[in-house]
N, C-alpha and C positions, 0 to 999 in steps of 0.2 A: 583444531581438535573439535568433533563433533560432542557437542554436549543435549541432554535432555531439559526441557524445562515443562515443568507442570503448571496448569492454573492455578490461581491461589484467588479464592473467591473473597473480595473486600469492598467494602463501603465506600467508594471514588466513583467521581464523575471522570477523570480528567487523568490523564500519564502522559508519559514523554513516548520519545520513541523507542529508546532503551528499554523504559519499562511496560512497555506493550508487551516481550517478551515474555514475562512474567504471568499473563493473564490467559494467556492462550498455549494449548498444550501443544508439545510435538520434540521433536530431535532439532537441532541448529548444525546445517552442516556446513557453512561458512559466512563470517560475514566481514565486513571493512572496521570493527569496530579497534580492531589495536590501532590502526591507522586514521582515527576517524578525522572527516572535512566537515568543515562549519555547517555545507551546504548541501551534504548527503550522507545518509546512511543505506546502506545495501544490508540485505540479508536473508540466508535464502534457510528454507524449513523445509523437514518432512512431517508434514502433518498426522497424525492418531488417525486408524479409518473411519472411526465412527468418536462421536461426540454429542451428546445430549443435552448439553445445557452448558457456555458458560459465558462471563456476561465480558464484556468488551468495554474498557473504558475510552472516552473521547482523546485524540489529542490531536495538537494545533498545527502541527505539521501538514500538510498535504502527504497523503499516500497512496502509493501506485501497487498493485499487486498483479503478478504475472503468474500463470500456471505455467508449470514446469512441466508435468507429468502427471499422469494422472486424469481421472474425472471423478465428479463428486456431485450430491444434492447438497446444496447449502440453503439454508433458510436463515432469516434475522427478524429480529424485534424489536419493537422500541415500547418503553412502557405503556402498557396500554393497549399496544396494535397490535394486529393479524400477522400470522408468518408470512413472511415475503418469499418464495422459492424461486431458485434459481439454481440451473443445473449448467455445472462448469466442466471445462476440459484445456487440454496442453494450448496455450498460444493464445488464449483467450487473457485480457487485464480490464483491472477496474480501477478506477481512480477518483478516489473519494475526499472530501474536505468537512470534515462534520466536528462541530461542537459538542455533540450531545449523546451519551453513551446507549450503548444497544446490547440484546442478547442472541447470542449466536448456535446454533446445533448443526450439524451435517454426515451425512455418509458416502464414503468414498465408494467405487466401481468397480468394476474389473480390478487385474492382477499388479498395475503397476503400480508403485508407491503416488500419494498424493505429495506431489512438492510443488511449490509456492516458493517466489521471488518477492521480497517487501522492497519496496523505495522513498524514502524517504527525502523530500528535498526543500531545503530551507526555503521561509518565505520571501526572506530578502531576493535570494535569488530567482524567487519566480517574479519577485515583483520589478527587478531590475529587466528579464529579460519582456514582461509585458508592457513596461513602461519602452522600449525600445520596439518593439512588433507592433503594437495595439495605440498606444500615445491615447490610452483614455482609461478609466477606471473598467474595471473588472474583476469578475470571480471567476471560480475551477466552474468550468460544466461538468457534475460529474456524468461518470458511465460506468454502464454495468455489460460485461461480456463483449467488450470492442474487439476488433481485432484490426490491428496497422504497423503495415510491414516496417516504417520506419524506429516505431516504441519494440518490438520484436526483435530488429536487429541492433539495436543501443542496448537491450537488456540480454540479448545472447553473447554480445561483446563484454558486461560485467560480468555476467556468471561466469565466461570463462576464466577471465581474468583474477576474478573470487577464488577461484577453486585452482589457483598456482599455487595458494598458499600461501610460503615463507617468502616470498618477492613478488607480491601483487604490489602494484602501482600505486602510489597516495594519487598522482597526479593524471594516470590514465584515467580512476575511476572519476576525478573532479572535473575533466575534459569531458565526460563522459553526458554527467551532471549538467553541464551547460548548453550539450547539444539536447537535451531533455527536456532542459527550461523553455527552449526557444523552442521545441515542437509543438510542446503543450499551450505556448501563449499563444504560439501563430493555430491552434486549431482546436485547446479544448476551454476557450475559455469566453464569457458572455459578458455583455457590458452592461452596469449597473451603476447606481447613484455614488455620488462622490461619495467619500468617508467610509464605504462601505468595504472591507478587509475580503483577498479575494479568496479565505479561506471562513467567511463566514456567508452563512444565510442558507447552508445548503445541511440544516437538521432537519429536525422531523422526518416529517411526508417525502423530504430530498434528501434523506440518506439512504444510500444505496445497500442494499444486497452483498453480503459475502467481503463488505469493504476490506474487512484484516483477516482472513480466511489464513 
């Protein structure tokens, strides 16, 4: 069932991935969440054309974002800074790890609806599959506006799979999850001093553009 969710502008640094939902406006037109896995959360929006202001809180997860459809100007902020622009379109992702919350506004393009794929995927599991690829300490590199045929075809394998509805898979979407983890250790990710969380270090000046569009 497609439901609406509004922003609700509040005093937080910091939300889960559930309630990212909450802070950013649009339609929800399916996600894994009856069936939800430790290690991923899927979920896919139709974004408002247009959006003026509203503020994004942090959270700890690693998250992937895929355009669906659609093009858009997105701009972001972080207290203090200049707007970042960034002009998106279908097949384009970005994949962001940030601590530290921002403010977002954008306008969509042309005639097709703007939709957006979120991914959400545990850090356990990224850290298991970088401890097997990498065998050394590391963080997300993030990225703004990538495009790779191998993250494109794992995330047109979920959407479809999302959008069966009443018999989507617990276990295709967690198969899925895994071939995700291992893509991203074996190619987005930089190596960094021991101790260091490989979902941290990348605020500020290193948060990217459009991260939860």
């Amino acid at each position: 069932m497609q439901r609406a969710s509004r922003a609700v502008k509040v005093d937080t640094g910091q939300t889960t991935p559930l309630g990212l939902e909450a802070h950013i406006p649009g339609e929800r037109i399916a996600g894994n969440e009856d069936n939800l896995q430790p290690d991923i959360l899927v979920q896919i929006f139709r974004r408002q054309r247009t959006e003026h202001s509203v503020q994004v809180p942090a959270v700890a997860e690693p998250l992937l974002v895929w355009i669906l459809t659609g093009c858009a100007r997105v701009e972001e902020r972080g207290a203090g800074e200049q707007w970042q622009v960034k002009n998106v379109s279908a097949g384009d992702f970005y994949l962001t790890a940030t601590d530290v919350p921002y403010e977002m506004r954008w306008q969509a393009r042309g005639p097709e609806p703007f939709e957006v794929l979120h991914v959400y995927l545990g850090v356990s599991l990224l850290e298991e599959a970088v401890a097997q690829v990498q065998g050394r300490p590391c963080r997300i590199r993030e990225t703004v506006g990538g495009r790779d045929e191998v993250i494109s075809q794992l995330l047109a394998l979920c959407r479809r799979e999302l959008l069966r509805r009443h018999d989507t898979s617990a276990t295709f979407i967690a198969g899925l999850a895994r071939c995700l983890a291992v893509h991203l250790a074996r190619f987005y990710m930089e190596a960094c001093a021991a101790g260091v969380s490989l979902t941290k270090g990348n605020g500020g000046n290193g948060r990217q553009a459009v991260a939860a569009v």
